[in-house]
C-alpha positions in Angstrom: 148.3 81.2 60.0 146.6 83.8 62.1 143.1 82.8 61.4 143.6 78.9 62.1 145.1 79.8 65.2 142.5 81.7 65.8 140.0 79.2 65.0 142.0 76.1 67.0 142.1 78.8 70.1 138.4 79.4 69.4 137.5 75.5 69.4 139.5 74.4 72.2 138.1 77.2 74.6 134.4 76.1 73.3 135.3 72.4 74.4 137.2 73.9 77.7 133.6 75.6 78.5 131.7 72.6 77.6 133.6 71.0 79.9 133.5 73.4 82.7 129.9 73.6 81.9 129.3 69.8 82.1 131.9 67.9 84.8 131.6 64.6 85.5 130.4 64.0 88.5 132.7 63.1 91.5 133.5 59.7 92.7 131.1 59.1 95.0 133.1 59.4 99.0 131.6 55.9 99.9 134.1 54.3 97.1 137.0 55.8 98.8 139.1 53.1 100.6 142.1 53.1 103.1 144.9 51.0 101.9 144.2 48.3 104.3 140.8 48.1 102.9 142.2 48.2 99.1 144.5 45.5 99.9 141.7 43.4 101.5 139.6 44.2 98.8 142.5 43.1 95.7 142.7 39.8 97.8 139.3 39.2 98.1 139.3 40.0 93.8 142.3 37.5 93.6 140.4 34.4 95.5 137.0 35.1 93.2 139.0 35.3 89.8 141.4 32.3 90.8 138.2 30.3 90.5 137.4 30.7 86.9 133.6 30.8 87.4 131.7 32.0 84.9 129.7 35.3 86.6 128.7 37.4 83.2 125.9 34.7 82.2 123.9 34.8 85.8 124.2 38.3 85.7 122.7 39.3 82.3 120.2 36.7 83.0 118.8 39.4 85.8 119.7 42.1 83.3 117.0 40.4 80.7 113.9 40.3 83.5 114.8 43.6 85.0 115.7 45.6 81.9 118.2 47.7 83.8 121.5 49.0 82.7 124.2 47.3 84.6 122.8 47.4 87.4 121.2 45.2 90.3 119.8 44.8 93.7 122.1 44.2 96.5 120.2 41.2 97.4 120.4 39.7 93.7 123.8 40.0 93.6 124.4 38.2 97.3 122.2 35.6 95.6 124.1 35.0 92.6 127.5 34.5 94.3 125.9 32.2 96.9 124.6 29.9 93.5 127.7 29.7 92.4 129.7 29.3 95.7 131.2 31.9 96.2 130.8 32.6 99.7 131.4 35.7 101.7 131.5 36.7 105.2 129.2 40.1 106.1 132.5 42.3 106.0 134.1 41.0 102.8 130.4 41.6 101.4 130.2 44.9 102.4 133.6 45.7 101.4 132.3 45.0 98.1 129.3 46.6 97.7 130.6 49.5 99.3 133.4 49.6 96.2 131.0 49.2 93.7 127.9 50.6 94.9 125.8 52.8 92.4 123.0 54.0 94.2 121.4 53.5 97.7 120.3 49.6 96.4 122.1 49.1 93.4 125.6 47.9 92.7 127.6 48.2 89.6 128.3 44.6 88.7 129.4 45.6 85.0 132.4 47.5 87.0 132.5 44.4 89.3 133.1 41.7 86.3 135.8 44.3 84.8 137.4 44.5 88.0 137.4 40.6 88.5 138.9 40.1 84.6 141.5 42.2 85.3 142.9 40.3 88.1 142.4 37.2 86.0 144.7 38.8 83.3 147.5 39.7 86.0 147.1 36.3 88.1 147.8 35.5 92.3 150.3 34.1 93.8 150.7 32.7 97.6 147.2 32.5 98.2 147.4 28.9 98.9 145.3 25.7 97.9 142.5 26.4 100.7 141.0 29.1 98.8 140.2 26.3 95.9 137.5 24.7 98.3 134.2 26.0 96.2 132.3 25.6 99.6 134.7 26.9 102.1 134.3 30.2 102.9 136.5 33.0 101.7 138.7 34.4 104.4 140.9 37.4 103.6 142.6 37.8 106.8 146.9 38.0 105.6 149.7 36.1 107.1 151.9 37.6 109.5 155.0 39.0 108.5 158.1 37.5 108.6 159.6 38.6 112.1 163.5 37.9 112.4 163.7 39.8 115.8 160.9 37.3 117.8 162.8 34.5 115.6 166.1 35.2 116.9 164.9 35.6 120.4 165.0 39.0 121.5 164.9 39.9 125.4 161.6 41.8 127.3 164.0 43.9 128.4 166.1 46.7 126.0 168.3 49.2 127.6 167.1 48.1 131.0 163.4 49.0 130.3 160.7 46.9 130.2 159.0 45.5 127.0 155.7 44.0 127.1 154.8 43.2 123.5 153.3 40.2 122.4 155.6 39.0 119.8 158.3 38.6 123.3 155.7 36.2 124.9 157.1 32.6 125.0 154.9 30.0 123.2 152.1 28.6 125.3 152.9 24.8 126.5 151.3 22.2 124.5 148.3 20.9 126.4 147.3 17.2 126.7 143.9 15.8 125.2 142.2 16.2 128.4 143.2 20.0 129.5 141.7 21.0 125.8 138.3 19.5 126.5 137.6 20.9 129.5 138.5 24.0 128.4 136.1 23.8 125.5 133.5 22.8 128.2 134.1 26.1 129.9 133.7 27.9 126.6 130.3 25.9 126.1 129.4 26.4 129.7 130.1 30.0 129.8 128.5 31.1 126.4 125.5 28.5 126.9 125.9 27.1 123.1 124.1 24.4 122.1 126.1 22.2 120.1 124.5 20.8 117.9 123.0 23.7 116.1 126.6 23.9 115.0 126.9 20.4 113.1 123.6 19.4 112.2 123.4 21.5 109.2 126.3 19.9 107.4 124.7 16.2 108.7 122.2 15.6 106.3 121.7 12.6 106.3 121.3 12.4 110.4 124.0 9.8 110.4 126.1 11.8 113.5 129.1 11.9 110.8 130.7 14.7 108.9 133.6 15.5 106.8 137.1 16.9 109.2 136.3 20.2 107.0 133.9 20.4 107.9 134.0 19.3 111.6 136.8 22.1 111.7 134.1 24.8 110.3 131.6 24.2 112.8 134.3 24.6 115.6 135.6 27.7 113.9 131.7 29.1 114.2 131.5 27.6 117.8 134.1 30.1 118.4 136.8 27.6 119.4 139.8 29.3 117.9 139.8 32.0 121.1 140.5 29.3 123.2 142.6 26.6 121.4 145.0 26.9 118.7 145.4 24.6 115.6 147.7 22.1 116.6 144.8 21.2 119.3 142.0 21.1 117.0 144.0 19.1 114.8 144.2 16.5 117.8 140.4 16.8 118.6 139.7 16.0 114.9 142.0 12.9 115.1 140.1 12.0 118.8 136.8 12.2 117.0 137.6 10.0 114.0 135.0 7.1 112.9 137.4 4.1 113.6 135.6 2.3 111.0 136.0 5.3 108.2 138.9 7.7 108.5 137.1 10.1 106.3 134.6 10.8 108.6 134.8 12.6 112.1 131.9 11.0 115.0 130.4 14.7 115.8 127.5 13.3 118.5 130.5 11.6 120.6 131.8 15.1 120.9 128.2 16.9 121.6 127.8 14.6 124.4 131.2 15.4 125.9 130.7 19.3 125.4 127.1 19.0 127.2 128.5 17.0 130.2 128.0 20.7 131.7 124.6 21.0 131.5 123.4 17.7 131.8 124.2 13.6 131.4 122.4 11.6 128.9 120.9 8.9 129.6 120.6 9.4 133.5 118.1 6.7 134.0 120.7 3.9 133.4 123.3 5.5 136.0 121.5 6.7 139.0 124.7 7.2 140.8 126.2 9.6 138.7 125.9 13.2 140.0 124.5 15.4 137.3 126.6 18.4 138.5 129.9 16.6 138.9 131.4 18.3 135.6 130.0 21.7 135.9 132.2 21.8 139.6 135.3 20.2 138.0 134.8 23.0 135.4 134.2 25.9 138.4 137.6 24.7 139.4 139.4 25.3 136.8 142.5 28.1 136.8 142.0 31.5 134.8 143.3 30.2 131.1 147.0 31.2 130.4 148.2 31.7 134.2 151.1 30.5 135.9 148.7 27.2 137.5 147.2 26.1 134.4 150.8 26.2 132.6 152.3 24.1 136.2 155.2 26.7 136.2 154.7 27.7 139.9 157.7 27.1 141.9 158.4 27.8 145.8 160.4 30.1 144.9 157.9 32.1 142.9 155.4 31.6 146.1 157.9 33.1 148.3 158.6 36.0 146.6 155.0 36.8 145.6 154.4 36.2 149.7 157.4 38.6 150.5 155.6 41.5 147.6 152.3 40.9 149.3 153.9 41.8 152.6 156.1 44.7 151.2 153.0 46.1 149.1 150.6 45.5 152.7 152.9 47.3 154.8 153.1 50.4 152.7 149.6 50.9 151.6 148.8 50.5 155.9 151.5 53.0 156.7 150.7 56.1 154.2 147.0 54.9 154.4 146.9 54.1 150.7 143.7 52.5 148.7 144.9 50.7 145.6 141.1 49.9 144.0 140.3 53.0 142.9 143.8 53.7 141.2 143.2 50.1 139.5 139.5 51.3 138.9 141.0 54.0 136.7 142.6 51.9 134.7 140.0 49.7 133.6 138.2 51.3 131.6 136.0 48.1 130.9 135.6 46.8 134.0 136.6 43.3 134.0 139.0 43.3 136.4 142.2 43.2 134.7 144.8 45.6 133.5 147.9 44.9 131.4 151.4 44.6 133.2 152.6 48.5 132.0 149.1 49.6 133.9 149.9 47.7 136.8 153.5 49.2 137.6 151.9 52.2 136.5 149.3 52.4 139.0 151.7 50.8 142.1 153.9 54.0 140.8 150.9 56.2 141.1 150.3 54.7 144.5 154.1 54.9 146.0 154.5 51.6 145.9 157.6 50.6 144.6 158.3 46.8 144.5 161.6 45.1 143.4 161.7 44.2 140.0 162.1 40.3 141.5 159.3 40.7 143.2 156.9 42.5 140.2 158.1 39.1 138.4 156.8 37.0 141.3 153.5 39.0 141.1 153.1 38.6 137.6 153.6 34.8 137.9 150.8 34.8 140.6 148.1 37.2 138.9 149.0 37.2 135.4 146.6 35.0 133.0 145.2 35.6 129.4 142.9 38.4 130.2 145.6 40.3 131.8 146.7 41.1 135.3 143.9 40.7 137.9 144.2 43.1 140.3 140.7 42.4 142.1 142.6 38.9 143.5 145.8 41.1 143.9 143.3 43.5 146.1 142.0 40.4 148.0 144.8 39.4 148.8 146.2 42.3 150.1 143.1 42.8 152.5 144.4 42.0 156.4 142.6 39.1 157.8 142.3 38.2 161.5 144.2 35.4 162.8 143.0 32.0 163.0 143.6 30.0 166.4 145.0 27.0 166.2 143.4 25.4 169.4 139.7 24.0 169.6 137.2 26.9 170.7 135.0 24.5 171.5 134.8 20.7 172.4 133.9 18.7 169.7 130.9 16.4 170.2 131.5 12.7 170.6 131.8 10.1 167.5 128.3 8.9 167.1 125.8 11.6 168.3 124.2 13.6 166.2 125.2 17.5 165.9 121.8 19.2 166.1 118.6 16.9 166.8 116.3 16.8 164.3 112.4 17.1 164.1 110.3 14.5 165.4 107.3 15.4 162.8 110.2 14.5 160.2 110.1 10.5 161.5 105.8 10.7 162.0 104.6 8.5 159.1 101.2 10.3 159.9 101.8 13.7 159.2 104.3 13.0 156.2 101.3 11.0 154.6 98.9 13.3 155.2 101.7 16.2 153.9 101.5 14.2 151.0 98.1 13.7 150.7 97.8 17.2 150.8 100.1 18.5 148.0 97.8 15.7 146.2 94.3 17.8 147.0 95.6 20.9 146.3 97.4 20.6 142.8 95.9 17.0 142.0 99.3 15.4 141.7 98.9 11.3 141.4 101.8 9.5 141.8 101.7 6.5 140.6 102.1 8.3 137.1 105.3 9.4 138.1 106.2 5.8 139.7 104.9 3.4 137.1 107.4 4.4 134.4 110.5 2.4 136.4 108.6 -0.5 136.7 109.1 -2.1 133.6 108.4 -5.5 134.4 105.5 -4.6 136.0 106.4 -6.1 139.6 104.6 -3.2 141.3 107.9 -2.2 142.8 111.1 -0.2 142.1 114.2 0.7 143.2 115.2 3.1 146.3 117.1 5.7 143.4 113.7 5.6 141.3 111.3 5.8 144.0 113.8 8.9 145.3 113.8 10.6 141.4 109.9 10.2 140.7 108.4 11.8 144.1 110.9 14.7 143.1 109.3 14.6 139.9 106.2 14.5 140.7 106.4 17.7 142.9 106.8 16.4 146.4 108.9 18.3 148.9 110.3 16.2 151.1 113.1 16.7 153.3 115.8 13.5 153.1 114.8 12.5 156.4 111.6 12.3 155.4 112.2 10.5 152.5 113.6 8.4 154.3 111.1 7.5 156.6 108.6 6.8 153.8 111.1 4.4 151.9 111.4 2.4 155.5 107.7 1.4 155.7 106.8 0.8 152.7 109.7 -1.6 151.2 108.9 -4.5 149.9 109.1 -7.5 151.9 111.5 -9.5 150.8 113.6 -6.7 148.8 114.6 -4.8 151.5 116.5 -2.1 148.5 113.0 -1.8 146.5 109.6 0.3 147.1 106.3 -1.6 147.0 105.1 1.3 145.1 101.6 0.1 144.8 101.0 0.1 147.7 102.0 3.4 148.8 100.1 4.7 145.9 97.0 3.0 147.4 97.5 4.4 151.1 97.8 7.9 150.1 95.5 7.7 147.2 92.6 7.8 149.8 92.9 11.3 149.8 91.2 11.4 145.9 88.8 7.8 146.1 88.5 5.3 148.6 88.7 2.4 148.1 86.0 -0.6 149.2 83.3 1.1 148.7 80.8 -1.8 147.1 81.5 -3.8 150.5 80.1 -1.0 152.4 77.4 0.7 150.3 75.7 2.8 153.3 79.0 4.5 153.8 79.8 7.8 152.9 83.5 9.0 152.2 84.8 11.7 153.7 87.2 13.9 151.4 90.8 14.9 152.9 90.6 18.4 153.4 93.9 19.8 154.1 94.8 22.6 156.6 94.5 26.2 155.1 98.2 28.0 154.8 97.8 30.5 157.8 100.2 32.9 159.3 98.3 34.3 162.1 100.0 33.2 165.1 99.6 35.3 167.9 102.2 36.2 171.1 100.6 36.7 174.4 100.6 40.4 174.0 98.7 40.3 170.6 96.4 37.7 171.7 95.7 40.2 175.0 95.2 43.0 172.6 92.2 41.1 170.1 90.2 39.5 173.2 90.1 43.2 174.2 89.2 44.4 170.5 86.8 41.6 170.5 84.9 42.0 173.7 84.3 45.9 172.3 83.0 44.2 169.1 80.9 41.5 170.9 78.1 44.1 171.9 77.6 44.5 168.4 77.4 41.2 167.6 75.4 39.9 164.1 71.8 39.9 165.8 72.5 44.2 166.9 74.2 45.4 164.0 73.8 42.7 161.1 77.2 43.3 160.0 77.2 39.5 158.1 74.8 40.7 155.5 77.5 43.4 154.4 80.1 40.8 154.6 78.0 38.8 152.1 77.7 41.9 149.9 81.4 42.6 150.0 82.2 38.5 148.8 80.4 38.2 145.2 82.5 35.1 144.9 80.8 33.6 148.1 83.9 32.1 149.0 84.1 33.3 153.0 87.1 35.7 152.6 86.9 39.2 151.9 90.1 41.7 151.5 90.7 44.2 155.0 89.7 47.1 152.9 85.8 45.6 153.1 86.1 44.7 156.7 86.9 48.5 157.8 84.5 49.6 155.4 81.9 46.8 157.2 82.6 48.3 160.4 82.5 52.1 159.4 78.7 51.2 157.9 77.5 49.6 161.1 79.6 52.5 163.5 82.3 50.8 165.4 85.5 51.1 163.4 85.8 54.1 166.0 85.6 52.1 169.0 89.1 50.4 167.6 92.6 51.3 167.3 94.7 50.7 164.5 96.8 48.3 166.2 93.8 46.4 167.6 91.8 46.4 163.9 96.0 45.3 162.3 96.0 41.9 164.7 92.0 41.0 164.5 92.9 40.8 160.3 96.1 38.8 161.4 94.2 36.8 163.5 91.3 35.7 160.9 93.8 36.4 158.0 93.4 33.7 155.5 95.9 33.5 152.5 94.1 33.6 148.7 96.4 34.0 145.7 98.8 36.4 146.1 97.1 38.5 148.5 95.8 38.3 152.2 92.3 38.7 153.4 89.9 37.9 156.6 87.7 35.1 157.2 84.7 36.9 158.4 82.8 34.2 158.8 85.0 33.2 161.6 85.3 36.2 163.4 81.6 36.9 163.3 81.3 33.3 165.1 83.6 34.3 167.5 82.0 37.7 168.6 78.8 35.0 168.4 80.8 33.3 171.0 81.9 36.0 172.8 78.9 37.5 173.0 77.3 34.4 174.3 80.1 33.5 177.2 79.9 37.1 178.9 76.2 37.3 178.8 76.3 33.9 181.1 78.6 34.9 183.0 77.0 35.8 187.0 77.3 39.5 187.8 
């Protein structure tokens, strides 16, 4: 008895020190879940196993080429699941891979198929017949609990204190057809989306027609479900239906209405419509969730948030109080709002201590989804002077204009050669822009069209002017069309002219358009450079030959160098000293010539006008 004692005490310590010698190695601390993780993690399990797809054959097929054991790439095991259908979001996915990881790229998916056979075994229940969808996307997001208290109708207010949660919120109003899309258009407008990046994926056939799945999916990836809840998706699925199949939802019908923001399609067929119309209607819109979208303001409610306003203006006057930067505090985020606990909270903080009627009234006024906005609260509660209600001044008499306008506006001259201009310079023709409305080739076009291709074209013409052009060259008989043709061949001089074989000892002259100058001069500064030049003119070209280093200075020969190489011209030849700065700042104004983005000096004018000047004071009598 003593020696097999001894000998079972002698084996078993062996095996203890084996096993102290040799532990298995710890779970590694990335498999460690919370239990909100675990429970998302068992639901996730449930939904794949309640599918009865067959997994082990795809992945021993990897198993075969990589001749691993039990092991694969993170990347092979996404694309497995996505042959089969299985479909995760990124957080569901890493949930997984963070359970079963094995090493930095591997994951364990021999763990993974025991884990998914287990739940098999044990089976779900309340998960619902969405999840059977083999291309709808697994969600894992659990239902809300059951809530007797909100059910029953509990009061905000227990004890005689305030409560502000949530569940106490009354159900928002149900919102007609109308209200929904133009708050989807503000969604679209706000987040610039482009709709149809959203539905043509599950269009393949281009037929602008997709299954109300999956209509519903590409809403739900739009981002929609912030800003509408079910019931109103529901209707704009039923809106959207084809009337001829009932299977299928018309999903180009409701891009069009969603890009009504940006633009109108098809603009050339209604020139009357105003492409900005819906992005104004949508600018007008009240913050989502307040008291004017829901039509619950009362006279009542404006009185009382008048009378707060009042209370809340005198006190912050009297003890000198600034309520933005207690409300800056607060928002930590700076979006302007705060919830309702912050903003009794800061008017505490403050001294301001409104009725509770009063805070109600407020809330009614300020309070929308975001929160309460104190910046309008803040506005508001800025003193403004008083308005008189008599006339300041006498109003000018039905008929006459209020400011006269410009008479160069109503000169057909200088607006063609304007335009004749803009066509030299950037070699604009516009009888490409014009010929595209004329599609029955009549050579003339309507007032809109004439109106839409000069702006297209790149002419910038004031409405009056516009105008003016449209008056002399209508057509004849068609007082509301453009003879088009005609105006193309009046200002198309400036390019060719026309007639030439007639006239064959002729020689066209080219339009040459007026330089862009800015060197106007007052009578002081002219005073100063007739001074600066008269010091200049006794070392005119023939003295000093200061036009060869002007040459030297322009490589490009184009008659314009920078003021850097005119002060450096004038140092060489001696008589930057005999002027001041102010006199050698208005002689570059005066000669300044604009090229590209920078300013420089015509020299070859101002060495003809010290030519000039030179010449007129040496005649001059004694």
């Amino acid at each position: 008895m003593g020696c097999g004692a001894d000998a079972s005490d002698r084996s078993r310590t062996s095996a203890d020190c084996i096993l102290e010698a040799c532990p298995p190695p710890p779970e590694p601390r990335c498999h460690t879940l919370d239990q909100w993780q675990t429970r998302r993690l068992c639901c996730l399990l449930a939904t794949i196993a309640a599918r009865d797809l067959p997994l082990r054959p795809y992945f021993q097929d990897y198993e075969l080429v990589a001749k691993n054991d039990g092991r694969i790439t993170f990347a092979h095991f996404a694309r497995i699941l996505h042959f089969v259908g299985v479909i995760l979001s990124p957080e569901d996915f890493n949930l997984i891979v963070r359970r079963f990881i094995k090493d930095s790229y591997t994951i364990d998916y021999v763990e993974f198929l025991k884990a998914v056979e287990a739940v098999k075994k044990e089976g779900i229940q309340g998960l619902g017949p969405a999840y059977q969808h083999p291309g709808a996307v697994l969600d894992t997001t659990l239902p809300k609990l059951s809530r007797p208290e909100v059910e029953a109708g509990r009061p905000g207010s227990l004890l005689g204190t305030e409560v502000f949660h949530p569940a106490l919120q009354p159900p928002r109003p149900p919102r007609a057809l109308l209200d929904v899309m133009l708050r989807v258009q503000e969604f679209v407008l706000q987040r610039r989306i482009r709709v149809s990046e959203y539905f043509r994926d599950f269009d393949a056939l281009n037929s602008g027609r997709i299954m109300p799945q999956q209509f519903r999916r590409a809403m739900d990836a739009m981002g929609l479900g912030s800003v509408i809840s079910e019931q109103e998706a529901a209707c704009i699925v039923r809106h959207y239906l084809d009337p001829n199949d009932k299977e299928r939802v018309c999903w180009r019908p409701f891009e069009d209405d969603c890009d009504q923001v940006f633009t109108v399609k098809e603009l050339e067929k209604h020139p009357e419509v105003d492409p900005g119309a819906m992005a104004a209607v949508i600018a007008e819109l009240p913050a989502s969730g307040s008291a004017a979208e829901k039509h619950q303001v009362t006279n009542e409610d404006l009185d009382l948030a008048e009378a707060a306003l009042l209370r809340i203006r005198a006190a912050c006057k009297e003890r000198t109080i600034d309520l933005r930067p207690i409300f800056g505090d607060y928002d930590k985020r700076r979006c302007g709002h705060v919830s309702r606990s912050v903003v009794r909270s800061a008017l505490s903080r403050g001294g301001v201590l409104p009725a509770p009627a009063h805070m109600r009234a407020l809330e009614a006024r300020y309070l929308d989804d975001c929160g309460f906005n104190f910046i309008a609260l803040l506005n508001d509660l800025e003193e403004r002077p008083v308005e008189s209600a008599t006339v300041a001044r006498a109003l000018p008499p039905v008929g006459t204009p209020h400011a006269a306008h410009d008479p160069a506006q109503t000169d057909i001259v200088q607006i063609l050669a304007k335009i004749k201009g803009r066509m030299v310079l950037e070699g604009l023709r516009p009888r490409d822009y014009l010929r595209q409305f004329d599609k029955h080739n009549e050579l003339v076009i309507a007032r809109p069209d004439f109106y839409r291709g000069m702006a297209s074209a790149g002419f910038v013409l004031t409405p009056l002017e516009m105008d003016t052009v449209m008056d002399v060259f209508c057509a004849p008989t068609r007082r509301r069309y453009i003879d088009y043709d005609r105006f193309c061949r009046t200002v198309g001089e400036a390019l060719a002219q026309e007639g030439l074989e007639r006239a064959p000892l002729l020689q066209p002259v080219p339009h040459a358009p007026p330089p862009p100058t800015n060197n106007f001069l007052n009578f002081e500064e002219r005073s100063i450079v007739s001074k600066a030049l008269d010091k200049l003119s006794k070392h005119h070209d023939q003295v000093s030959n200061i036009f060869e280093i002007f040459k030297e200075a322009d490589r490009e020969q184009c008659g314009s160098v920078p003021q850097v190489a005119v002060q450096r011209a004038l140092s060489r030849r001696g008589v930057l000293a005999l002027l001041s700065a102010r006199e050698l700042q208005l002689i570059c104004k005066c000669f300044g010539y604009r090229r590209g983005c920078g300013d420089e000096v015509d020299y070859r004018a101002l060495c003809t006008a010290l030519e000039l000047v030179h010449a007129t004071t040496r005649a001059q009598p004694c």
